[in-house]
KEKE-179133 format. One record per residue (C-alpha): x, y, z; residue in three letters; residue number from 1. Coordinates in pm, whole numbers. Layout:
(rec (X; Y; Z); ALA; NUM)
...
! end
This chain:
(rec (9872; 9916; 9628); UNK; 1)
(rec (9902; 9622; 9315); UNK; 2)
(rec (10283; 9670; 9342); UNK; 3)
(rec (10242; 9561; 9731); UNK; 4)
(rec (9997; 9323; 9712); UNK; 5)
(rec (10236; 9130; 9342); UNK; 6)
(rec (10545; 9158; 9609); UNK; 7)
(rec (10354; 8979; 9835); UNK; 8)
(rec (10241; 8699; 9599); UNK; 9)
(rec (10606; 8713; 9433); UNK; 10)
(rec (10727; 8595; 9816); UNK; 11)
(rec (10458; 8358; 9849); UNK; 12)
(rec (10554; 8172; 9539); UNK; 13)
(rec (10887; 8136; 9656); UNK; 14)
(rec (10760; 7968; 9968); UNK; 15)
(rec (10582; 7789; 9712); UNK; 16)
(rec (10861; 7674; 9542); UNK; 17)
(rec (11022; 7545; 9803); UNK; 18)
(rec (10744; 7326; 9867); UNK; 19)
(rec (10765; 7222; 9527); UNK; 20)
(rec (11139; 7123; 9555); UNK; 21)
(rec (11044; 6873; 9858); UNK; 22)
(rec (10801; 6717; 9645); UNK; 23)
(rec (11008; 6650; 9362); UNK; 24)
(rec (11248; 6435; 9556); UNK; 25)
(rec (11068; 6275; 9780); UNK; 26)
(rec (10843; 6172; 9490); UNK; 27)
(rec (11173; 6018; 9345); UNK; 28)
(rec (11297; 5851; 9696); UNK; 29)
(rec (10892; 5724; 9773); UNK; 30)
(rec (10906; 5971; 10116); UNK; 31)
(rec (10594; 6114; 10256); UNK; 32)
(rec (10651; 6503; 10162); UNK; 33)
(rec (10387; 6629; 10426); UNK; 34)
(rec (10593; 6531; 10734); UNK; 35)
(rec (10950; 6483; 10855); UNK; 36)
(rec (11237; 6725; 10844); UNK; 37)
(rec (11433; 6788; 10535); UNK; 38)
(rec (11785; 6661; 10560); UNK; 39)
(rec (12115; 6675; 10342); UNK; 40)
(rec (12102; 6461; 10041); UNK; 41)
(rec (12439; 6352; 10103); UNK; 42)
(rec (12521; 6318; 10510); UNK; 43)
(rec (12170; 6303; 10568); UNK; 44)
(rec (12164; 6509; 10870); UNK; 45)
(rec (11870; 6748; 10908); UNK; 46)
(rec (11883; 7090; 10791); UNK; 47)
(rec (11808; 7322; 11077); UNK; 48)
(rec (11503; 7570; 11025); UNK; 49)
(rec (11778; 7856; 10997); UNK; 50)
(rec (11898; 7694; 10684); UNK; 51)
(rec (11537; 7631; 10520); UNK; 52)
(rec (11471; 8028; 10431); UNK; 53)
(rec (11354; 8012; 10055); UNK; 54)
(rec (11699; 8144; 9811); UNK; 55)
(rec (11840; 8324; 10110); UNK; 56)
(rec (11939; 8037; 10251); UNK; 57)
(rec (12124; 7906; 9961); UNK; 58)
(rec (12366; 8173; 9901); UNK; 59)
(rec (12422; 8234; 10289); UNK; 60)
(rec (12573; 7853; 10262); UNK; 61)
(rec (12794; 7978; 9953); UNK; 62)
(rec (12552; 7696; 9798); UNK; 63)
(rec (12705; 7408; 10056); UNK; 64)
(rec (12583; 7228; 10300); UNK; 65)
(rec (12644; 7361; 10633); UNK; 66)
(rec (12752; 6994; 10798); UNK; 67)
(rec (12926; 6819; 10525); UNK; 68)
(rec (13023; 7086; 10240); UNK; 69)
(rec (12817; 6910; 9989); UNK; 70)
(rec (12741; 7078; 9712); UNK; 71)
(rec (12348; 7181; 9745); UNK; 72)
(rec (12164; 7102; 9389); UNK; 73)
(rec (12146; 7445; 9230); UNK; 74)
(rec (11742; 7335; 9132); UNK; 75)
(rec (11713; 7469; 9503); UNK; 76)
(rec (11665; 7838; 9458); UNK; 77)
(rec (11664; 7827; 9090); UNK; 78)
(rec (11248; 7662; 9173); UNK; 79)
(rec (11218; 7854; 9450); UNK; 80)
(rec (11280; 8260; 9240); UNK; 81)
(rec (11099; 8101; 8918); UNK; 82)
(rec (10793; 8037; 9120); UNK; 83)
(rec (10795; 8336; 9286); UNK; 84)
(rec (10841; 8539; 8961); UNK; 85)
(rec (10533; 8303; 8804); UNK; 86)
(rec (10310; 8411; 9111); UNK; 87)
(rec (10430; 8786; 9113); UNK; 88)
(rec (10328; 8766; 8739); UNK; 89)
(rec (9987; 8600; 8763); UNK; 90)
(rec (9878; 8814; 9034); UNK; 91)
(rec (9960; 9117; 8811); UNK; 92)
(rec (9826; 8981; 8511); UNK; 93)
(rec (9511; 8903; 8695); UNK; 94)
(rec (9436; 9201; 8882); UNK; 95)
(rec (9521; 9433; 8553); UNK; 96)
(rec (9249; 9226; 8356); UNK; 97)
(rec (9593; 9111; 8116); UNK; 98)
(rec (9556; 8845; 7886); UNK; 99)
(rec (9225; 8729; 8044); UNK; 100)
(rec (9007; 8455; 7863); UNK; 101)
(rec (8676; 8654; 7766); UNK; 102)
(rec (8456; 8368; 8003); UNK; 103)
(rec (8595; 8536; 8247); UNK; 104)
(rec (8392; 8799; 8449); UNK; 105)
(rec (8655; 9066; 8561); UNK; 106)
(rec (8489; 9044; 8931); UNK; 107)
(rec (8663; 8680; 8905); UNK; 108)
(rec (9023; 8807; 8910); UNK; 109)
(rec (9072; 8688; 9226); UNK; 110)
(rec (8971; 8354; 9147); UNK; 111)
(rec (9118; 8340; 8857); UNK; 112)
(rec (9430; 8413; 9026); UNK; 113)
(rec (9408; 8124; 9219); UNK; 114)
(rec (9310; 7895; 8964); UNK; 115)
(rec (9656; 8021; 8774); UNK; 116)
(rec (9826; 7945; 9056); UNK; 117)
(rec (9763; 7644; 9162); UNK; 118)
(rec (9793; 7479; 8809); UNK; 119)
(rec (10086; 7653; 8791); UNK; 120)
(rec (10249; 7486; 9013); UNK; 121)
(rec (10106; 7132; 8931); UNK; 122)
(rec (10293; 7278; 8578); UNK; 123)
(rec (10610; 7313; 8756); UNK; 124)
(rec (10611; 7002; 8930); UNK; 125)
(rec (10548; 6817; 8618); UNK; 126)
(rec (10813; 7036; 8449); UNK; 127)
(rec (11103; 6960; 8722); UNK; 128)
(rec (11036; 6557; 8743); UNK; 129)
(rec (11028; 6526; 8372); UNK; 130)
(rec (11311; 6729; 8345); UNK; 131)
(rec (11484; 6544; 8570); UNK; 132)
(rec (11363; 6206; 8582); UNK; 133)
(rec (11200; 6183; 8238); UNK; 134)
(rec (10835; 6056; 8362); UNK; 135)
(rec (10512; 6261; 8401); UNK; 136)
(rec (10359; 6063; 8669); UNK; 137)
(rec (9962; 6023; 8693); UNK; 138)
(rec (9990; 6176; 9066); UNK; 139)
(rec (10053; 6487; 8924); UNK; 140)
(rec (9897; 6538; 8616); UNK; 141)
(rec (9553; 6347; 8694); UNK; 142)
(rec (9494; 6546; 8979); UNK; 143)
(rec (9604; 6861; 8784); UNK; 144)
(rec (9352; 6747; 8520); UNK; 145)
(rec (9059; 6715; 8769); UNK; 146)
(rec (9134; 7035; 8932); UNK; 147)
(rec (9105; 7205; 8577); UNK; 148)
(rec (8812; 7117; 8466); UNK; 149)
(rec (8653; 7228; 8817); UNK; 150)
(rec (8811; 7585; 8803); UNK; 151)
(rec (8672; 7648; 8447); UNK; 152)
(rec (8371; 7520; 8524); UNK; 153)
(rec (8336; 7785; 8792); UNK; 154)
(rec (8481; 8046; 8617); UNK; 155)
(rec (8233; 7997; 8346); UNK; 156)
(rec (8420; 7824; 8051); UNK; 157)
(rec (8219; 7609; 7834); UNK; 158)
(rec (8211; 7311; 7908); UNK; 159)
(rec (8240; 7138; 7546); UNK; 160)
(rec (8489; 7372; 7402); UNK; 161)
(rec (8678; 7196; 7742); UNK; 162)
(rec (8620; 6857; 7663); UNK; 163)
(rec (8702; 6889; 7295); UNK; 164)
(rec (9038; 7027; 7428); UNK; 165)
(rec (9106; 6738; 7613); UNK; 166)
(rec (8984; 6483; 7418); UNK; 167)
(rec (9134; 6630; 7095); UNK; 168)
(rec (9497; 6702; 7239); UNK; 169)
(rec (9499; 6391; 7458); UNK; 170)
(rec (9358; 6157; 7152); UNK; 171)
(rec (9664; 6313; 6937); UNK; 172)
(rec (9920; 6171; 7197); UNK; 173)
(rec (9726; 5823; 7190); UNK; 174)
(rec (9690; 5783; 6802); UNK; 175)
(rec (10082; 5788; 6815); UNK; 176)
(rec (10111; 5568; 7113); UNK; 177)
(rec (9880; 5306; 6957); UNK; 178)
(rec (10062; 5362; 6596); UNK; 179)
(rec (10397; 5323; 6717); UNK; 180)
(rec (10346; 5065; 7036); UNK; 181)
(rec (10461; 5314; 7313); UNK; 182)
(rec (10749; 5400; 7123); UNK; 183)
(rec (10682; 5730; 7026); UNK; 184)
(rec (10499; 5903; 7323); UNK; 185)
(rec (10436; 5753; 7684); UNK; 186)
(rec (10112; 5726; 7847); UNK; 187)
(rec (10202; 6017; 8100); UNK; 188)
(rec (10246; 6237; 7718); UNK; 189)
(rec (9852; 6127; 7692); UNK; 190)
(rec (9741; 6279; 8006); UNK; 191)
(rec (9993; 6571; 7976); UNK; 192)
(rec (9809; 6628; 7610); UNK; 193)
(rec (9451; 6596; 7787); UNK; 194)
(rec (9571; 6852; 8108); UNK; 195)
(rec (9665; 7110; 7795); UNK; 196)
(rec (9327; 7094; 7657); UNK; 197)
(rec (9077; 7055; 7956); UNK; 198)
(rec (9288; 7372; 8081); UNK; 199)
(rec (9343; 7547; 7786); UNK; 200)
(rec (9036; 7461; 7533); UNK; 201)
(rec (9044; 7391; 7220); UNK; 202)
(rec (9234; 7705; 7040); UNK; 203)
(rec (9451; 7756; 7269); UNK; 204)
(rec (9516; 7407; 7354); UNK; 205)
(rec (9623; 7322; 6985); UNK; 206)
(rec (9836; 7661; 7060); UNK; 207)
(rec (9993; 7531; 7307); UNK; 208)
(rec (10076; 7200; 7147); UNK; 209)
(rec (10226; 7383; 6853); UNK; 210)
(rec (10472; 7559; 7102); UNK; 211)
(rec (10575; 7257; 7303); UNK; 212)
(rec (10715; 7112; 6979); UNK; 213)
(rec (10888; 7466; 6901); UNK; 214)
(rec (11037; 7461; 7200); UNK; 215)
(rec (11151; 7115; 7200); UNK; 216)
(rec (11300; 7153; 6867); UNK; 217)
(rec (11476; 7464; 6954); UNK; 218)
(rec (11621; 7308; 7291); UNK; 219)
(rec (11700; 7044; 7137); UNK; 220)
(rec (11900; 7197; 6867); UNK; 221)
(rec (12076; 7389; 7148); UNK; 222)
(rec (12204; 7069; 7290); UNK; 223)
(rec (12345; 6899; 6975); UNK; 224)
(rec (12549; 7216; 6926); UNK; 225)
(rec (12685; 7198; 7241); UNK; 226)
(rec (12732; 6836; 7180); UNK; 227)
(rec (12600; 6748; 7483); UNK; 228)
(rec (12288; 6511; 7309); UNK; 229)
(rec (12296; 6290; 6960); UNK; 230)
(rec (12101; 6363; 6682); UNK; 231)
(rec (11893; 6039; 6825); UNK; 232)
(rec (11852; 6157; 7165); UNK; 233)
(rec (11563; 6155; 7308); UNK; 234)
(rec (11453; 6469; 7553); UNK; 235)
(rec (11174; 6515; 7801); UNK; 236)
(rec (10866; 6643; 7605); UNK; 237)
(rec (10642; 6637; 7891); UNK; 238)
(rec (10906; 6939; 8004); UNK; 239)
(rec (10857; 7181; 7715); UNK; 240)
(rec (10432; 7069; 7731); UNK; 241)
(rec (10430; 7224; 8072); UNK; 242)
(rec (10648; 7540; 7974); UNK; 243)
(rec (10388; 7553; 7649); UNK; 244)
(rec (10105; 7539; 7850); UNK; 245)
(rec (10237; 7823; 8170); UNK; 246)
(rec (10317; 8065; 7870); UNK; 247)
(rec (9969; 7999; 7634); UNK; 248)
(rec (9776; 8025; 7975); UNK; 249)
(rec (9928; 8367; 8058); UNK; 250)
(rec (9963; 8481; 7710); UNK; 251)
(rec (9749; 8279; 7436); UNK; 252)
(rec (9495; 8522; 7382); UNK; 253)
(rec (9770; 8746; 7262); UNK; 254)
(rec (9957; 8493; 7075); UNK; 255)
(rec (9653; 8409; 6900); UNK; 256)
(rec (9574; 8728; 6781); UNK; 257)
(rec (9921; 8761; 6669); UNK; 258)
(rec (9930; 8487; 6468); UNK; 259)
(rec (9544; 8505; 6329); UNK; 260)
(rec (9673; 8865; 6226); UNK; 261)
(rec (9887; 8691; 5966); UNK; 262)
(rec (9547; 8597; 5752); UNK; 263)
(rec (9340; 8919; 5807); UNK; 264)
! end
C-alpha cells in the first residue's frame, strides 16, 4: 500500500512543480501567478488546458510550442519530474521512519511529511530563481523562514537549538557582508543562511553549510573545465544552499553519523 500511496505523492509533486514553474516567471515578469492563463513566452498566445498536462505535455509538443514552434524552455518538465521524484521520496522516507530527526514522534510522519514538502518546494523555488536570475528574493525565503520555525515548533524541536541555527548560520553570511561591504555575500545569502538553520538546527545546519560550499566548488570546477565560466566568475550560491539544505534535511542524520564515525 506505501508503493501506492509514494506514486501518488510522486504525481502530486509533479503538479507541484508545475506550479512552481509559473511562479518562477511570473516572479521575474511582476505577473500575479494565482490567476490568468499561461501563455507562450514567445507569441504570447494562451496555452490551451490540453497542452498544460505536467511532462506529458512537453514531449507530446516534441518540446515546441503548438502555435508558433518556439522552442519551450527545457526547465518545464525538467521542475516538474524533480519535484515529483522529491515528493515520491519524502513520502517514503517519512512513512518508513528514514532519516527522521529523533524530536520527532513516529505518529508525526504524516506531518512531517508535509512539513518536508512544503519547504521543499519553497527550496526549489529559491533554487530555480537563483539559478536563473541570480537573486534569492525575501518573498521566498522570509516566508519559508517563518513557516519553519512553526513546523518544528509543532513537531517538537527545541526551540533554542532552532534559534542558534539561525542566528549562527545567518550571522556567518552577515559578518562577511559587513567585512566586505556587500561584496562578498548579498543580503538574500543572509536570510538563505538563517532559513538553513531555523530549519535545520544547529548540527545539521553547519552540515549543511559545509555542503553548499562543496557543491559550489565542485560545480564550479565543472564549469571552468568546460570553459564555460572564468576562474573569477561568480555563480549562484543561494542555488547550491538550497540543494545543501533538500539533501541534509532528507539525509543529515546519516551524514552526520558518517562523518562523526571518522573520530570514534
Amino acid at each position: 500500500m506505501i508503493i501506492v500511496w509514494t506514486i501518488l505523492a510522486a504525481v502530486l509533486g509533479v503538479i507541484v512543480g508545475s506550479f512552481v514553474n509559473v511562479v518562477v516567471f511570473r516572479t521575474k515578469t511582476d505577473e500575479a501567478f494565482w490567476k490568468g492563463r499561461s501563455k507562450c513566452r514567445t507569441c504570447e498566445v494562451p496555452i490551451s488546458p490540453i497542452d498544460l498536462v505536467p511532462v506529458l505535455s512537453y514531449f507530446a509538443l516534441k518540446g515546441r510550442c503548438r502555435s508558433c514552434s518556439a522552442t519551450i524552455e527545457w526547465q518545464y518538465p525538467a521542475v516538474e519530474l524533480i519535484t515529483g521524484v522529491m515528493f515520491g521520496v519524502l513520502f517514503a522516507r517519512a512513512a518508513l521512519g528514514i532519516g527522521v530527526p529523533d524530536w520527532i514522534d513516529g505518529s508525526e510522519w504524516l506531518a512531517l511529511f508535509v512539513r518536508d514538502a512544503v519547504m521543499s518546494v519553497f527550496l526549489l523555488i529559491i533554487f530555480v530563481y537563483d539559478f536563473k536570475y541570480s537573486y534569492i528574493l525575501d518573498r521566498f525565503s522570509i516566508p519559508a523562514i517563518i513557516l519553519a520555525i512553526v513546523f518544528n515548533l509543532a513537531l517538537g524541536a527545541d526551540a533554542i537549538n532552532l534559534l542558534l541555527g539561525g542566528l549562527f548560520i545567518g550571522g556567518f553570511f552577515a559578518f562577511q557582508f559587513l567585512v566586505s561591504s556587500g561584496k562578498w555575500v548579498g543580503g538574500g545569502d543572509i536570510r538563505m543562511g538563517m532559513l538553513m538553520g531555523f530549519l535545520l538546527g544547529v548540527s545539521n545546519g553547519v552540515l549543511a553549510l559545509f555542503l553548499s560550499y562543496i557543491l559550489g566548488a565542485i560545480f564550479g570546477i565543472i564549469l571552468i573545465l568546460t570553459k564555460k565560466r572564468k576562474l573569477d566568475s561568480q555563480v549562484p550560491f543561494g542555488t547550491f544552499m538550497a540543494a545543501a539544505t533538500l539533501i541534509t534535511m532528507i539525509l543529515g542524520p546519516y551524514m552526520l553519523e558518517w562523518y562523526l564515525g571518522f573520530f570514534s
